[in-house]
Biopython code that builds the backbone (N, CA, C, O; Angstrom):
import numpy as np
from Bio.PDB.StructureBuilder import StructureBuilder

atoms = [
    (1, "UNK", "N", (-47.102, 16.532, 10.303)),
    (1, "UNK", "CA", (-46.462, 15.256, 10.525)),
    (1, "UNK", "C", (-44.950, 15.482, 10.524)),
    (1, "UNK", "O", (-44.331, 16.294, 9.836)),
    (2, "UNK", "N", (-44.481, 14.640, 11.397)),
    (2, "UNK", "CA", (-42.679, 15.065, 11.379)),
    (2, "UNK", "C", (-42.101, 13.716, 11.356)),
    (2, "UNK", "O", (-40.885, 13.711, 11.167)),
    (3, "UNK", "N", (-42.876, 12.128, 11.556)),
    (3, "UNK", "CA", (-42.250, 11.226, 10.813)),
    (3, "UNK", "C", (-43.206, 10.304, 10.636)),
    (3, "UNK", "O", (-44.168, 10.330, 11.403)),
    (4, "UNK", "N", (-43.145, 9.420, 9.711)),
    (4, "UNK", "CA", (-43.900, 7.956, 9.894)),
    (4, "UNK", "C", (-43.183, 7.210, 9.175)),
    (4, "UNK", "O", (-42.311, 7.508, 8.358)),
    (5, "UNK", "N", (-43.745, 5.802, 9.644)),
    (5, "UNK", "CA", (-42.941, 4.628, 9.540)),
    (5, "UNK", "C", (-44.185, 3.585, 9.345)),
    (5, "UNK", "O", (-45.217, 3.709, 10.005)),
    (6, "UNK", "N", (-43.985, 2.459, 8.301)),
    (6, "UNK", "CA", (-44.490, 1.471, 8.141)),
    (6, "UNK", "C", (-43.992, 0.283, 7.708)),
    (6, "UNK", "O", (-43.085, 0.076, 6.901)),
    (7, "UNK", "N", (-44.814, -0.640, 8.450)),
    (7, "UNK", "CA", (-43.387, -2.013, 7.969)),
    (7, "UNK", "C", (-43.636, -2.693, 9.875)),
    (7, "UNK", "O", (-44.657, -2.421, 10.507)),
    (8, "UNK", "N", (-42.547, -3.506, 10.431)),
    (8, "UNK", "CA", (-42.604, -4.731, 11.142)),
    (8, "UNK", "C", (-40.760, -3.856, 12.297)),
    (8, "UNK", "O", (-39.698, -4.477, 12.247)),
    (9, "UNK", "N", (-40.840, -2.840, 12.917)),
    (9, "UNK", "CA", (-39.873, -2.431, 13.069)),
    (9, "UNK", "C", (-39.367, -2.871, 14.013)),
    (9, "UNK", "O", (-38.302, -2.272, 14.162)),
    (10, "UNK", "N", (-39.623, -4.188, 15.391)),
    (10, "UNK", "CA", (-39.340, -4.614, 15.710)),
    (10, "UNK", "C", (-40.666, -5.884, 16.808)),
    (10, "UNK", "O", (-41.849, -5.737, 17.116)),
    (11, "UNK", "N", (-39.856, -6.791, 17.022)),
    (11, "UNK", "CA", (-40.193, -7.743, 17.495)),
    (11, "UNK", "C", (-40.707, -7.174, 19.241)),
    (11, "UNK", "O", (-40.053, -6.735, 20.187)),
    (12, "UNK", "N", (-42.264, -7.472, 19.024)),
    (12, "UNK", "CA", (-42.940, -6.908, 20.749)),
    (12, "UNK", "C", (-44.044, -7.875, 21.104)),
    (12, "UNK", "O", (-43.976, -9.032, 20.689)),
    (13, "UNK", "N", (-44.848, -7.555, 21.693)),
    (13, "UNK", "CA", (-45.896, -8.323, 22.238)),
    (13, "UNK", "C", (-46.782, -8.874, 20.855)),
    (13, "UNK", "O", (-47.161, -10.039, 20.970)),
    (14, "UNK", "N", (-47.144, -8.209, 19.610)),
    (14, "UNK", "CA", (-47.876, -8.720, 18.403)),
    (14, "UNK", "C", (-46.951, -9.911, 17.826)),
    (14, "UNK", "O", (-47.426, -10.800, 17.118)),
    (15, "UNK", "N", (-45.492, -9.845, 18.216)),
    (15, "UNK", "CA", (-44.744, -10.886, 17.478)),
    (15, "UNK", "C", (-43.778, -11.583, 18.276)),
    (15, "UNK", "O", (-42.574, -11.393, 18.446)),
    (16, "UNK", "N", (-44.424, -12.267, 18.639)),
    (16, "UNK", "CA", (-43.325, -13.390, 19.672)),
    (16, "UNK", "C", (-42.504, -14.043, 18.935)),
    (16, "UNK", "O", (-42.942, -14.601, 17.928)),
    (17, "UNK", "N", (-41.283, -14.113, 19.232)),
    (17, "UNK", "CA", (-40.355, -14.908, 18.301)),
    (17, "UNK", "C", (-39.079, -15.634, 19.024)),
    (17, "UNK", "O", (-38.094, -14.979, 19.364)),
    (18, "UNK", "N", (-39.180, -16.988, 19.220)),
    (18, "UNK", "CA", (-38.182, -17.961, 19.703)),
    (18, "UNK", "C", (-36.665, -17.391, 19.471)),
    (18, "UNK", "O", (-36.337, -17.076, 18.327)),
    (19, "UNK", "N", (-35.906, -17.281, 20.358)),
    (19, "UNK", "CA", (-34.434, -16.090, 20.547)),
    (19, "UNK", "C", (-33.404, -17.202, 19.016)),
    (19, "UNK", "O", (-32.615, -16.844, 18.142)),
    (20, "UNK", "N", (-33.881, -18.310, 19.326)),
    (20, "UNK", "CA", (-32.788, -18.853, 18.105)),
    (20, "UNK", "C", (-33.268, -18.810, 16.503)),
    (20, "UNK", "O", (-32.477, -18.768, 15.561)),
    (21, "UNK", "N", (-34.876, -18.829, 16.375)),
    (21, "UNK", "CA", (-35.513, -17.844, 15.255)),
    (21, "UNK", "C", (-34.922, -16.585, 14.957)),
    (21, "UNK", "O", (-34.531, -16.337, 13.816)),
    (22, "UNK", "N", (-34.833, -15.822, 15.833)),
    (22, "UNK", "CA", (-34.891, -14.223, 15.746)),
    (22, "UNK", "C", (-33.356, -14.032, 15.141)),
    (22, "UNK", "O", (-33.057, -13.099, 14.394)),
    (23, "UNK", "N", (-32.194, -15.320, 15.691)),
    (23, "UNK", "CA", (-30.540, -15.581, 15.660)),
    (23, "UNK", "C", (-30.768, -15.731, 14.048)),
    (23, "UNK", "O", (-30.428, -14.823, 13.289)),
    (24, "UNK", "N", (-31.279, -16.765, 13.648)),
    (24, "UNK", "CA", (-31.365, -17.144, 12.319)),
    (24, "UNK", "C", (-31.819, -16.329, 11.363)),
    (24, "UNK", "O", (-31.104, -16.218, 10.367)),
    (25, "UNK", "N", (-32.690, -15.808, 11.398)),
    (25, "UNK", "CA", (-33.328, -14.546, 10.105)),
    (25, "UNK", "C", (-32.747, -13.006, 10.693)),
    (25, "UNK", "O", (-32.717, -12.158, 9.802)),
    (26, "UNK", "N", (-32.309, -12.551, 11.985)),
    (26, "UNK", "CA", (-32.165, -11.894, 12.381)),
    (26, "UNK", "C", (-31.074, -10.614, 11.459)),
    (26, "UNK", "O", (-30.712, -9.513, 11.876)),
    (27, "UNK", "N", (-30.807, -11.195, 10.278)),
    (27, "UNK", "CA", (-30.119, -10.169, 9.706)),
    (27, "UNK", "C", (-30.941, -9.974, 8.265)),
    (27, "UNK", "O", (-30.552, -9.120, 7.468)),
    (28, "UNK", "N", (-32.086, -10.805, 7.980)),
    (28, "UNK", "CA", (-32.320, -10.479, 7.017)),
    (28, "UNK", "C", (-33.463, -9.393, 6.591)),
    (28, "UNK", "O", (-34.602, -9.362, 7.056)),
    (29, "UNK", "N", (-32.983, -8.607, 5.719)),
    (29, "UNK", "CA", (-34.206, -7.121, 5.848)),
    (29, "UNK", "C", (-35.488, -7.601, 5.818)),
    (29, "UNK", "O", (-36.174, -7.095, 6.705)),
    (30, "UNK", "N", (-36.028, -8.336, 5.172)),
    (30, "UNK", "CA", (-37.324, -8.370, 4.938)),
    (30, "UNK", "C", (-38.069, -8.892, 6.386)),
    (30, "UNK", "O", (-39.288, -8.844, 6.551)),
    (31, "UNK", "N", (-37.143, -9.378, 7.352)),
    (31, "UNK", "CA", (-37.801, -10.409, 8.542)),
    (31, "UNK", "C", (-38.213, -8.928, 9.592)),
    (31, "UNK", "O", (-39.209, -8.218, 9.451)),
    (32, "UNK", "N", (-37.484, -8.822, 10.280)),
    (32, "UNK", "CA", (-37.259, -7.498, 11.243)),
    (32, "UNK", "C", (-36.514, -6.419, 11.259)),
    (32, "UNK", "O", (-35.299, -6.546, 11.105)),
    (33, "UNK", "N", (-37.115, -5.091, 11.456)),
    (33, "UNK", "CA", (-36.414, -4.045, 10.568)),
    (33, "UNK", "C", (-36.969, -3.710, 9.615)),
    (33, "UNK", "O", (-36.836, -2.500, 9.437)),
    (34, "UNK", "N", (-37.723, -4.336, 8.664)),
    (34, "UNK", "CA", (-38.273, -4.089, 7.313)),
    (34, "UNK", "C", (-39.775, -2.844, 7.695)),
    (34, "UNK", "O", (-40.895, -2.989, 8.185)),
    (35, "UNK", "N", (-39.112, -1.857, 7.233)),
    (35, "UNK", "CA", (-39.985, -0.290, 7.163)),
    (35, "UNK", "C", (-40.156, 0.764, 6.168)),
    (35, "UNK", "O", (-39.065, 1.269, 5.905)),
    (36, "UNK", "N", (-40.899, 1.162, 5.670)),
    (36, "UNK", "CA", (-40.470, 2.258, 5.124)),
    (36, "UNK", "C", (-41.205, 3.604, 5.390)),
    (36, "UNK", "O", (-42.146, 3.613, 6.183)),
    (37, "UNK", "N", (-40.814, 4.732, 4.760)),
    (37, "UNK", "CA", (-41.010, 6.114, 5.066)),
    (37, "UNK", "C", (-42.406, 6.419, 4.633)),
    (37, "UNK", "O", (-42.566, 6.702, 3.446)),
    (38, "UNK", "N", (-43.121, 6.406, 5.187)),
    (38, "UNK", "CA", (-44.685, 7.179, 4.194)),
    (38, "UNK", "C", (-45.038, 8.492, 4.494)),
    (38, "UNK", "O", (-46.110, 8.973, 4.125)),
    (39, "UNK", "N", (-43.957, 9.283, 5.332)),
    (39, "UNK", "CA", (-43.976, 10.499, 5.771)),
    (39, "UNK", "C", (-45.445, 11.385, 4.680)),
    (39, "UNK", "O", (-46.510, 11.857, 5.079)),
    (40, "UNK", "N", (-44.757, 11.287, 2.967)),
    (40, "UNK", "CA", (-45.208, 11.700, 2.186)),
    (40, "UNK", "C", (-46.663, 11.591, 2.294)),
    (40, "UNK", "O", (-47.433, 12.551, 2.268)),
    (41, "UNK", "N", (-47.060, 10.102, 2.445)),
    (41, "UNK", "CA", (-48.495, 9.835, 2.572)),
    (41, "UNK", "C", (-48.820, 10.620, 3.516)),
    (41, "UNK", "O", (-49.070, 11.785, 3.205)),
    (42, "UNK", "N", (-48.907, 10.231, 4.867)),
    (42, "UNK", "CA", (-49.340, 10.717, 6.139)),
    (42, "UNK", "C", (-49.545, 11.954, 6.192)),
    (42, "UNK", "O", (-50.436, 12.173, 7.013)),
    (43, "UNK", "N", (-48.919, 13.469, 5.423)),
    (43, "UNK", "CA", (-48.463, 13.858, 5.063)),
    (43, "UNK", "C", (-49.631, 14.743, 4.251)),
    (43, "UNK", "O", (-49.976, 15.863, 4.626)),
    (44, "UNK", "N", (-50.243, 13.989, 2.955)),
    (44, "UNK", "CA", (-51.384, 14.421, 2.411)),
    (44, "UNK", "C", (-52.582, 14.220, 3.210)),
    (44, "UNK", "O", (-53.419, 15.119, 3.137)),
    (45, "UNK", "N", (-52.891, 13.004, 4.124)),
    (45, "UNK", "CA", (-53.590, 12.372, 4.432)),
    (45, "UNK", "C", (-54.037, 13.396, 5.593)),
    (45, "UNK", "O", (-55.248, 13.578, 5.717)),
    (46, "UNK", "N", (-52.952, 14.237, 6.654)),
    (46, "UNK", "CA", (-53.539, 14.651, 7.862)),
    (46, "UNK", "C", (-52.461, 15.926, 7.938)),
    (46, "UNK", "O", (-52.835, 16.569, 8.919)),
    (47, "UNK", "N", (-51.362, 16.554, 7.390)),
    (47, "UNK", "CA", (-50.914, 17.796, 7.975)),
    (47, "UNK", "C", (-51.703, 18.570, 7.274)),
    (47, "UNK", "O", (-51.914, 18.354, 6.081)),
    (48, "UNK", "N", (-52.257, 19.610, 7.964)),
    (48, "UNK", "CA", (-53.229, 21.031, 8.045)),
    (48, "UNK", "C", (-54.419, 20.778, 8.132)),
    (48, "UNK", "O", (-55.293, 21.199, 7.374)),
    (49, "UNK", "N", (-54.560, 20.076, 9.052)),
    (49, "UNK", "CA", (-55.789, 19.347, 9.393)),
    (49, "UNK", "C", (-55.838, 19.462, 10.873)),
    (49, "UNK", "O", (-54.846, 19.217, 11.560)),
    (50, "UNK", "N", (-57.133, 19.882, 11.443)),
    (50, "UNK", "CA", (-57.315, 19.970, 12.889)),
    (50, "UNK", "C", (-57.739, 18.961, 13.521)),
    (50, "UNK", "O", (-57.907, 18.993, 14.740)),
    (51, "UNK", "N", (-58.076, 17.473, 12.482)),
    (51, "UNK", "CA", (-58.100, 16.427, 12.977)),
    (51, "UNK", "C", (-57.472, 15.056, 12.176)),
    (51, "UNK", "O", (-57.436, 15.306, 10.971)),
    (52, "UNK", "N", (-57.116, 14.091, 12.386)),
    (52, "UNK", "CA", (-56.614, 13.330, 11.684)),
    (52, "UNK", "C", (-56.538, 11.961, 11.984)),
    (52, "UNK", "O", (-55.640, 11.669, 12.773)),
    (53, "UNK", "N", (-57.503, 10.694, 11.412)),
    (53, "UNK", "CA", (-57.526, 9.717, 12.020)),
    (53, "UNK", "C", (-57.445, 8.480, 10.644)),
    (53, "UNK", "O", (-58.218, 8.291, 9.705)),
    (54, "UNK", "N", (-56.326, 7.887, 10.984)),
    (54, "UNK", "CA", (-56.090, 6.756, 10.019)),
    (54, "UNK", "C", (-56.375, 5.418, 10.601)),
    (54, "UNK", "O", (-55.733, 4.983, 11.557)),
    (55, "UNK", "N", (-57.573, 4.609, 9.884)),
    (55, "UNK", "CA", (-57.544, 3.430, 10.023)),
    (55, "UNK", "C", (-57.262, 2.317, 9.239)),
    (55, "UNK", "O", (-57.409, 1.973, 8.067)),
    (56, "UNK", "N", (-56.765, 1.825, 10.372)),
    (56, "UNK", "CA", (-56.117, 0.517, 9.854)),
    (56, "UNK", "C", (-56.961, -0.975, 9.947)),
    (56, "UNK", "O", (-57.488, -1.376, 10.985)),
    (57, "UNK", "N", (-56.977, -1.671, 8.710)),
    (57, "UNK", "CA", (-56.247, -1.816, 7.422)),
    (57, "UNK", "C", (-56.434, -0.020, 6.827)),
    (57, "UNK", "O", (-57.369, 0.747, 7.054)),
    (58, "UNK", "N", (-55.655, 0.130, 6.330)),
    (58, "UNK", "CA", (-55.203, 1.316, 4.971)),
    (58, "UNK", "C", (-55.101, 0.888, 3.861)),
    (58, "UNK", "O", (-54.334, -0.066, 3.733)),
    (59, "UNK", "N", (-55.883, 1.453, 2.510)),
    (59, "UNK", "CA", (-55.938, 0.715, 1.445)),
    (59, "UNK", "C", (-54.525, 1.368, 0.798)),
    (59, "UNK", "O", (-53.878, 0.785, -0.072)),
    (60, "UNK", "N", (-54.119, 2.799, 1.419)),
    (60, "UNK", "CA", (-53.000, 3.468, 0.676)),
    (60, "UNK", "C", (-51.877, 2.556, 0.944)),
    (60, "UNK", "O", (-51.287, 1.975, 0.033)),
    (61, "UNK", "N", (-51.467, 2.376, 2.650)),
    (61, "UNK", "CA", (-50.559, 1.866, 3.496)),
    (61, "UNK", "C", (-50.700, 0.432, 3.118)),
    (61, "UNK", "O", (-49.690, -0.222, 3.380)),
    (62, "UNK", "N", (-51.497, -0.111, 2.674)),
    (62, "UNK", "CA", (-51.227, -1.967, 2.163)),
    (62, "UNK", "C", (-50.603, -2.066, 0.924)),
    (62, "UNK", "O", (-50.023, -3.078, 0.530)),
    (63, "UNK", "N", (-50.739, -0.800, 0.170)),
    (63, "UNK", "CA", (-50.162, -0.800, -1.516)),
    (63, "UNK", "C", (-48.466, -0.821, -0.694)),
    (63, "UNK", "O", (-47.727, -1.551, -1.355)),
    (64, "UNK", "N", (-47.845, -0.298, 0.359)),
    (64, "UNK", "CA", (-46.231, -0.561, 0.852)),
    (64, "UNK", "C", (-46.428, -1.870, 0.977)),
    (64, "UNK", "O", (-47.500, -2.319, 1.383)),
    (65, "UNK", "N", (-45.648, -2.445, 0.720)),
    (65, "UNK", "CA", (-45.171, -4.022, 1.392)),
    (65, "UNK", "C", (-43.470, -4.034, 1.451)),
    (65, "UNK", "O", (-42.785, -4.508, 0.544)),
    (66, "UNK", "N", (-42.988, -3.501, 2.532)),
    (66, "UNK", "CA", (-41.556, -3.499, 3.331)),
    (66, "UNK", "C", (-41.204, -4.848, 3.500)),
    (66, "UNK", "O", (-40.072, -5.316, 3.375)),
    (67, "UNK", "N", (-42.343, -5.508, 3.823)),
    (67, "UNK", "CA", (-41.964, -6.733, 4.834)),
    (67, "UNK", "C", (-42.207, -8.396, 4.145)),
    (67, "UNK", "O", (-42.584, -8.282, 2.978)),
    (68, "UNK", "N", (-42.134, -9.255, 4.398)),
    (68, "UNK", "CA", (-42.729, -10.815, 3.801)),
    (68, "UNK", "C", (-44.040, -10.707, 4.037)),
    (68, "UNK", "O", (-44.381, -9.871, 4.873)),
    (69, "UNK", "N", (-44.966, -11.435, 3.434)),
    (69, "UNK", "CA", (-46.462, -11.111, 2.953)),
    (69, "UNK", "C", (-47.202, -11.197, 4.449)),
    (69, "UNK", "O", (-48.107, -10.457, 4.833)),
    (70, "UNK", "N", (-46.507, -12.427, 5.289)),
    (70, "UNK", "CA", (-47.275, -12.847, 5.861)),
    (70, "UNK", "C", (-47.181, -12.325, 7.546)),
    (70, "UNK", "O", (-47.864, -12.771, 8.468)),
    (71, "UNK", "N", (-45.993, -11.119, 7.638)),
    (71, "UNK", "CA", (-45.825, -10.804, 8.667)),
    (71, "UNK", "C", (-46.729, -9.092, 8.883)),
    (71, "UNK", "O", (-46.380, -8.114, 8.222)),
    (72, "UNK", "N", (-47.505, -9.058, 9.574)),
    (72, "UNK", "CA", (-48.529, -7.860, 9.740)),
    (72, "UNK", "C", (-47.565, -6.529, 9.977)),
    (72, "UNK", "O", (-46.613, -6.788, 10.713)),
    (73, "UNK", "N", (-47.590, -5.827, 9.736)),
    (73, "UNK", "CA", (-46.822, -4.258, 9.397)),
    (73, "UNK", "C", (-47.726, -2.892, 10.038)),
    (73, "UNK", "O", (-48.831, -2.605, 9.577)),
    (74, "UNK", "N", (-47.265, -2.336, 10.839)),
    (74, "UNK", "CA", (-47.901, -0.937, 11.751)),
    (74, "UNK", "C", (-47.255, -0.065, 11.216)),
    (74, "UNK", "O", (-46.376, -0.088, 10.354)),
    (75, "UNK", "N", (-47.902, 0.988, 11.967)),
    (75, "UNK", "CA", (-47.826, 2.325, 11.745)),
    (75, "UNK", "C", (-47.246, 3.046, 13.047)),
    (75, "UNK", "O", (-47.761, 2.905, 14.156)),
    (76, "UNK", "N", (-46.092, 3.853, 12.791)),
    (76, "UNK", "CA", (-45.051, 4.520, 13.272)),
    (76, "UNK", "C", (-45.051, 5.634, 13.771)),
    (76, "UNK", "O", (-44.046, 5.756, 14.472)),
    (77, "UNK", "N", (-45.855, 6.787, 13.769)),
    (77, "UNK", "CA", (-45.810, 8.101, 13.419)),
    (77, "UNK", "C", (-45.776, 9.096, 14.551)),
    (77, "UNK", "O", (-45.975, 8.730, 15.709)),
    (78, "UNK", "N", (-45.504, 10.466, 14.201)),
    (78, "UNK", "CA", (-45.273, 11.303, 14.802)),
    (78, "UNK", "C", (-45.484, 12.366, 14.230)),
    (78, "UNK", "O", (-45.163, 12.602, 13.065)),
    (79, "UNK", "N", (-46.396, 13.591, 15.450)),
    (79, "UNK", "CA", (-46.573, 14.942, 14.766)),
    (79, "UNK", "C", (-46.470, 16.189, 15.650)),
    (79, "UNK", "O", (-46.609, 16.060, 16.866)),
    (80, "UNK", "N", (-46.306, 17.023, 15.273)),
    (80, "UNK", "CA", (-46.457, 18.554, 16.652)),
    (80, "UNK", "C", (-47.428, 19.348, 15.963)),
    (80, "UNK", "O", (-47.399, 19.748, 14.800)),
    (81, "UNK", "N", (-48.383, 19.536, 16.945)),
    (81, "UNK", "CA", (-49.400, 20.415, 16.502)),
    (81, "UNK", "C", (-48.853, 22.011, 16.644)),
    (81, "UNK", "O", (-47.950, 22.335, 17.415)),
    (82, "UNK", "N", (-49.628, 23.013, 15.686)),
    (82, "UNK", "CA", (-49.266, 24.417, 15.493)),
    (82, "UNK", "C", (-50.328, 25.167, 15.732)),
    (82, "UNK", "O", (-51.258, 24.524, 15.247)),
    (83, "UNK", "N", (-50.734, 26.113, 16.174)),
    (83, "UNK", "CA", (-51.435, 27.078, 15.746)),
    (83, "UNK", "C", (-51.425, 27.589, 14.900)),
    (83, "UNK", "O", (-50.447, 28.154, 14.411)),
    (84, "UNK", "N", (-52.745, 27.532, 14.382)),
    (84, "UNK", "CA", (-52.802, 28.425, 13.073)),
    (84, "UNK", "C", (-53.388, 29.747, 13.311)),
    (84, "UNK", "O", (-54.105, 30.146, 14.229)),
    (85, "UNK", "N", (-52.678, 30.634, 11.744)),
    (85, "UNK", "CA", (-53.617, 32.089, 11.783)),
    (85, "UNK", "C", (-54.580, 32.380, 10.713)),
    (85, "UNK", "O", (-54.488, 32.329, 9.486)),
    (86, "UNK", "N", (-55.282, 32.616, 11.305)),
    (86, "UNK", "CA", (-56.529, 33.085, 9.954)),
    (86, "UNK", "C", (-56.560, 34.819, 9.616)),
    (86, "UNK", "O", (-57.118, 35.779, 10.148)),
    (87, "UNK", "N", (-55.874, 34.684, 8.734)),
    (87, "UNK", "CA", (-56.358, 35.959, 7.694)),
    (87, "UNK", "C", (-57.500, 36.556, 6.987)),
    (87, "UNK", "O", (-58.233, 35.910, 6.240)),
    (88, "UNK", "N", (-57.580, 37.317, 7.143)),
    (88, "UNK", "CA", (-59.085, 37.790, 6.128)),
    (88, "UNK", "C", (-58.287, 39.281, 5.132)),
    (88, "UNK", "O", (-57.624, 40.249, 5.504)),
    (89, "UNK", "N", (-58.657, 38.927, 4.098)),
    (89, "UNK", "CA", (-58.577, 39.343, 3.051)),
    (89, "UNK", "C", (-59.748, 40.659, 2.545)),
    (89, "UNK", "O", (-59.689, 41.135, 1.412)),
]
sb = StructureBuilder()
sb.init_structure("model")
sb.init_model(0)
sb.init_chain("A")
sb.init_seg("    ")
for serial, (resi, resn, name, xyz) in enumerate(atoms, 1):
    if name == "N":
        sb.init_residue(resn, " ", resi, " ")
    sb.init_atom(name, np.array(xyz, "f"), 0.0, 1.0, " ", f" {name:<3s}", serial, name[0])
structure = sb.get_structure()
């Protein structure tokens, strides 16, 4: 994994929002913008792994709450796969 993100990081097709709404809360963290890093999670959950599939709801990813209760929060992420080498001993 090389990043993830969770939280409400911007306003798209899941969140329609009236332009003089968006004027009004538009600076406040918790409205839009509100994310945080779960690199760490994601992290245990799927690097060194030849497969990796997180579904959502996440009981780990619902314990974050970035955002106001009632606004739904995704998942961000990014990874580069490696080849691995196997050793024998």
């Amino acid at each position: 994994m090389t990043s993830a993100r969770w939280g409400r990081m911007e306003a798209n097709r899941c969140l329609e929002i009236h332009p003089n709404v968006l004027a009004a809360l538009g600076h406040d963290p918790l409205f839009l913008g509100c994310s945080r890093d779960v690199l760490s999670l994601m992290d245990s959950k799927c690097s060194g792994r030849s497969e990796c599939e997180i579904d959502i709801p996440d009981p780990d990813l619902d314990q974050v709450k970035p955002c106001y209760q009632d606004l739904k929060s995704y998942l961000t992420a990014s990874y580069s796969c490696v080849k691995g080498t196997v050793f024998s001993i």
